[in-house]
C-alpha positions in Angstrom: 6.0 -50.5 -78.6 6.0 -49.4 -82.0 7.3 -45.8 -81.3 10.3 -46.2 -84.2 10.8 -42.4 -84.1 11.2 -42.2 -80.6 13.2 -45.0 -80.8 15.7 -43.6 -83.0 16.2 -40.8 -81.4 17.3 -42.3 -78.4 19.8 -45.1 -80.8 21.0 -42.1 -82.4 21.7 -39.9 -78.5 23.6 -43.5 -77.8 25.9 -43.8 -81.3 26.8 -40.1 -80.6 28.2 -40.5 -76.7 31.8 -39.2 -76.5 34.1 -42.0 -75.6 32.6 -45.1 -76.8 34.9 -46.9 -79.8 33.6 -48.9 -82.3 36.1 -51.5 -81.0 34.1 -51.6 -77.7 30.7 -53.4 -78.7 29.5 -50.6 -80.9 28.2 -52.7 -83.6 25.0 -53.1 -81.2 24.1 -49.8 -81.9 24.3 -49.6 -85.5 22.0 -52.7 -85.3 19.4 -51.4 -83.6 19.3 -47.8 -85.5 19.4 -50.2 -88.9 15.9 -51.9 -86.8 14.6 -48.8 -86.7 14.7 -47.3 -89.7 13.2 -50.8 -91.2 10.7 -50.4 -88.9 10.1 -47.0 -90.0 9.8 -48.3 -93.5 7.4 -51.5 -92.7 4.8 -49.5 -90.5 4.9 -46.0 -93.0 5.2 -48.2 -96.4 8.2 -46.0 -97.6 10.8 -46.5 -99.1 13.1 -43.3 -97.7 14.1 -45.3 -94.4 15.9 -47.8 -96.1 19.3 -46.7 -97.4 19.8 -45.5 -93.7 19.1 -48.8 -92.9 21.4 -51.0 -95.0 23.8 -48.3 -94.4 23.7 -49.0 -90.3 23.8 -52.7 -91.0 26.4 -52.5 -92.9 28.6 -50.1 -90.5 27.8 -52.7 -87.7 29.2 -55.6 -90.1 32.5 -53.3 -90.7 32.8 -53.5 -87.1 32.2 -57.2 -86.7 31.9 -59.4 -89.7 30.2 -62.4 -87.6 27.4 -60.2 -86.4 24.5 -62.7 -87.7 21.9 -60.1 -86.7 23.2 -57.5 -88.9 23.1 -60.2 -91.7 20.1 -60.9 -91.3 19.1 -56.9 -91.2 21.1 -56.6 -94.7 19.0 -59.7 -95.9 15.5 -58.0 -95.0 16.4 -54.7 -96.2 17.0 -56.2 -99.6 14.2 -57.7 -99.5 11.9 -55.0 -99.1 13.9 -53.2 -101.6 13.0 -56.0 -103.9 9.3 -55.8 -103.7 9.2 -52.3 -105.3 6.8 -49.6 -104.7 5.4 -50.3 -101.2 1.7 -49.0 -102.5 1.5 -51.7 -104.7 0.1 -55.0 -103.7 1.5 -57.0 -107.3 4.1 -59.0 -107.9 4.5 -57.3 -110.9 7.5 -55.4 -110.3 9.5 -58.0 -107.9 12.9 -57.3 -108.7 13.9 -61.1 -108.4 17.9 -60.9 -109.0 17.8 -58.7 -105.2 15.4 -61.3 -104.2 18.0 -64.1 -104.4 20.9 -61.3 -102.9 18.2 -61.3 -99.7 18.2 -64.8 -99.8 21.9 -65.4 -99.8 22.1 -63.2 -96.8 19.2 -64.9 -94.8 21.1 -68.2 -95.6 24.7 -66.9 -94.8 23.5 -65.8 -91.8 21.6 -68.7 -90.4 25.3 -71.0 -91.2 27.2 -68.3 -89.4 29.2 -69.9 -86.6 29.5 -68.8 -82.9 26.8 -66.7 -82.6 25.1 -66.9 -79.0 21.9 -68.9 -79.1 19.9 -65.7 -77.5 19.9 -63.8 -80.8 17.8 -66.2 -82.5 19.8 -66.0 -85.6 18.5 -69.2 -86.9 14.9 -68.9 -86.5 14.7 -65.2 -87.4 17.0 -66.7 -91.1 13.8 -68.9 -91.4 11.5 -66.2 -91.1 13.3 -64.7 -93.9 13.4 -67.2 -96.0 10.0 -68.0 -95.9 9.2 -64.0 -96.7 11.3 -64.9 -99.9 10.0 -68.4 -100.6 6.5 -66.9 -100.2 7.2 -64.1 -102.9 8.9 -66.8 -105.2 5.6 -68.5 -104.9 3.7 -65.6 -106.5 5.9 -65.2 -109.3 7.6 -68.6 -109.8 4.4 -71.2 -108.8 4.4 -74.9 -107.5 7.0 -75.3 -104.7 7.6 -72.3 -103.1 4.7 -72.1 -101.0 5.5 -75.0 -99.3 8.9 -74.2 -98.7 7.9 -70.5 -97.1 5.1 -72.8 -95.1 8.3 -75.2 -94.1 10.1 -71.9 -92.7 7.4 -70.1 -91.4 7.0 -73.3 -89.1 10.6 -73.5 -87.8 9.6 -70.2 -86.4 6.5 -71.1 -84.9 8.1 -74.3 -83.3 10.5 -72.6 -81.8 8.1 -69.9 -80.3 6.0 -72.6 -78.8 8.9 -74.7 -77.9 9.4 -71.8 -75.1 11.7 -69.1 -76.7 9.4 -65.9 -75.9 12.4 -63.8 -77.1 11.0 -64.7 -80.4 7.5 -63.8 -79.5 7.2 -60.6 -82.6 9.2 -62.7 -85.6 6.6 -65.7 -84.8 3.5 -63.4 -84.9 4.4 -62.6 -88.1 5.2 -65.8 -89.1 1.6 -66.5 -87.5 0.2 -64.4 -89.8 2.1 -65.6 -92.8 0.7 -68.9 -92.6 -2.7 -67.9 -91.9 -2.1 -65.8 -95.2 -1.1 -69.2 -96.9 -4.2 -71.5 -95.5 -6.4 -68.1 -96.8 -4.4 -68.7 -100.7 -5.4 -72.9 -100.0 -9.3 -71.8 -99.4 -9.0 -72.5 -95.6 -10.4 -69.6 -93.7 -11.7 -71.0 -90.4 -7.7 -72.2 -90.3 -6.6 -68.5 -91.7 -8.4 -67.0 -89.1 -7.4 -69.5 -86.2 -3.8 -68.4 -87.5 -4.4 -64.5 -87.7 -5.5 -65.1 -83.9 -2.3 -66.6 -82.6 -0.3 -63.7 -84.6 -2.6 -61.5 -82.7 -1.7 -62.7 -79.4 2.3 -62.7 -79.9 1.9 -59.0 -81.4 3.1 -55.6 -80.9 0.3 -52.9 -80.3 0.7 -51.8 -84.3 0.3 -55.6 -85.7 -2.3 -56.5 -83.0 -4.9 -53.8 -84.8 -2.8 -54.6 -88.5 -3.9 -58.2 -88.3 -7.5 -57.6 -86.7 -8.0 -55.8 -89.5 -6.7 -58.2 -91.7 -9.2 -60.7 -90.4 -11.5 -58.4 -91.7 -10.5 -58.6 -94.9 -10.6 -61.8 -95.0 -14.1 -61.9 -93.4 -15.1 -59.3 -95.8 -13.5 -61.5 -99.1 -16.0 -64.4 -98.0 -19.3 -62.2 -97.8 -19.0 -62.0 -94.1 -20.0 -58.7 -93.3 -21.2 -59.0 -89.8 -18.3 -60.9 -89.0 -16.1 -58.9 -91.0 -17.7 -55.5 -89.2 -16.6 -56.9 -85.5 -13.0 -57.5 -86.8 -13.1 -53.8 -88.3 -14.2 -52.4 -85.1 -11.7 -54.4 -82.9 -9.1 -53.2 -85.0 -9.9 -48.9 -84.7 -10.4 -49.8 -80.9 -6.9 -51.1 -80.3 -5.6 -48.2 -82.6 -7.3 -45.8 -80.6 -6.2 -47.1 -77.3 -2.4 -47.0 -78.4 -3.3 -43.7 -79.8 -2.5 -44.6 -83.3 -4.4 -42.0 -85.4 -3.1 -43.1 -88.6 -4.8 -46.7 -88.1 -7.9 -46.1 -86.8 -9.0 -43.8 -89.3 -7.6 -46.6 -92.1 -9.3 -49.2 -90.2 -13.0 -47.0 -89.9 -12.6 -46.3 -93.4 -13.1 -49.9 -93.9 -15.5 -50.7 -91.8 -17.8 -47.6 -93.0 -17.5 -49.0 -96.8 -19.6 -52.1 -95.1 -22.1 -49.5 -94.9 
């Protein structure tokens, strides 16, 4: 539920039990302390998580060289790496040469072999991509949004052909398209699409993309509209008894003033 410190702590209690080998599934741990720290580093916008990260994912690969999940946490890492400073909203600064690294990895993992269907390998490599093809379209132009659009959907398709398991990478995948239909002039369909991410979403994202709505409300001169998003947004922060977010959120909404 959001609680990547907590979480840690416990991953970290786990890694440190006497007695369990690295040749005896350990790679599962290393895993989910690399999912943590990235985590970390998506919800606090910093970079300082990271390294730990890609260091975890990478002792989980030592361990087993076919573990597509790892892969695919090496892949993301990168790609956050590539964006630069996490305070700025430019594409500016995209470091495009890791970009294609992360893309390799998100592509290497979803044409790994004998991985069991329940980790989702395949659909989570599409999200991926579509992160990358999305930030290719920003820098690079014509094509790449409709290849991140093309991925984003595999998600969602799977999602809604049944696999709940999936239920937090297809949120934001959601979201991502509802960010693309928003780029396209669409905002009724942005919105519609920021709803559904809403509804698949962890406590964090479910106020991150109310709020989000609210830009987008805002961006079209849609104050009062823009104002209820706002508001729904500090009221699931406060229940959850995310500090942080409500006050970002009210900060928002009190600018309407």
């Amino acid at each position: 539920v959001d609680d990547a410190e907590k979480a840690l702590d416990y991953f970290q209690q786990a890694e440190a039990l006497d007695g369990w080998f690295k040749s005896e599934g350990k790679e599962i741990i290393y895993l989910l302390i690399g999912n943590a720290f990235g985590r970390h580093a998506s919800i606090e916008k910093s970079e300082a998580y990271l390294a730990s990260a890609r260091e975890n994912y990478t002792t989980a690969l030592e361990i087993d060289p076919g573990y597509g999940r790892a892969k695919i946490g090496q892949a993301a890492v990168l790609y956050l790496i590539s964006l630069g400073d996490p305070y700025d909203a430019s594409f500016e600064n995209i470091d495009l040469e890791m970009l294609d690294q992360a893309e390799s990895l998100f592509q290497e993992a979803s044409e790994m072999e004998g991985t069991p269907e329940s980790a989702n390998v395949q659909t989570k490599s599409a999200f991926g991509l579509g992160q990358v093809y999305f930030v290719k379209s920003q820098i690079l132009g014509e094509g790449w949004i409709e290849r991140a659009n093309d991925e984003f959907t595999k998600v969602i398709e799977d999602y809604e052909s049944g696999d709940v398991l999936i239920g937090e990478t297809a949120s934001h995948a959601y979201a991502r398209i509802g960010l693309i239909a928003w780029l396209n002039g669409d905002l009724e369909s942005a919105v519609a699409f920021y709803r559904k991410a809403i509804e698949a979403a962890s406590p964090y994202y479910q106020g991150y993309y109310f709020a989000s709505i609210g830009d987008l409300y805002l961006a079209a001169g849609r104050i009062d509209e823009a104002r209820d998003a706002y508001t729904e947004a500090i009221r699931i922060a406060e229940f959850y008894g995310d500090e942080d977010s409500a006050t970002r959120y009210d900060e928002r909404l009190k600018a309407l003033e």
